[in-house]
C-alpha positions as CSV (number, residue, x, y, z in Angstrom):
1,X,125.5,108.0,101.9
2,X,122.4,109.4,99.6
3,X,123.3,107.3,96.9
4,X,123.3,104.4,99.1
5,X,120.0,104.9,100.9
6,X,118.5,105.8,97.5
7,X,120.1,102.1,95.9
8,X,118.0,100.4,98.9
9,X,115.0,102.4,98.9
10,X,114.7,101.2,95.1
11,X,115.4,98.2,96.0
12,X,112.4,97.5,98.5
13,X,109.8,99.7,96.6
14,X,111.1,97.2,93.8
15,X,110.2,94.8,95.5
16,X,107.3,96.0,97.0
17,X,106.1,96.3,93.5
18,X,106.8,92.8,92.7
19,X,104.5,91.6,95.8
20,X,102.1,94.1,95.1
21,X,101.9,92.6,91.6
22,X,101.8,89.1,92.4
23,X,99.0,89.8,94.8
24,X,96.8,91.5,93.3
25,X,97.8,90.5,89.6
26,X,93.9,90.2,88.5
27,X,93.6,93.9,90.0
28,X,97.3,95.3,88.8
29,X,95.8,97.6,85.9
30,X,94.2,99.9,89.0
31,X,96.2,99.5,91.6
32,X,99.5,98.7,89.5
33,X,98.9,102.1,87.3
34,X,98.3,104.4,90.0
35,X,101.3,102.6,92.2
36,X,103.7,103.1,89.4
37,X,102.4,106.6,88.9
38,X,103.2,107.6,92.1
39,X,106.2,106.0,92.7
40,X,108.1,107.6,89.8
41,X,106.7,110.6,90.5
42,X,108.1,110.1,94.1
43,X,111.3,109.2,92.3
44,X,111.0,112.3,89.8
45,X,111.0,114.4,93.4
46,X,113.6,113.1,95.0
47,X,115.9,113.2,91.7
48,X,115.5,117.0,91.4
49,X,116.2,117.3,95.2
């Protein structure tokens, strides 16, 4: 069950991402960065959980 929720939480924040970068790709070295930052820190968190 955890390894499925985790497979679709990557998935949207994936693809989140992937919006977030289309969007704003004349921005993405700010907002990108820091997004990417915190989602593999996120990520880091819930891997040692």
């Amino acid at each position: 069950m955890k390894e499925t929720n985790n497979t679709n939480m990557n998935r949207m924040i994936l693809f989140f991402i992937m919006i977030i970068l289309i969007s704003d790709r004349f921005n993405w070295f700010d907002e990108g960065v820091i997004l990417y930052l915190f989602l593999s820190y996120f990520f880091y968190f819930q891997q040692g959980l």
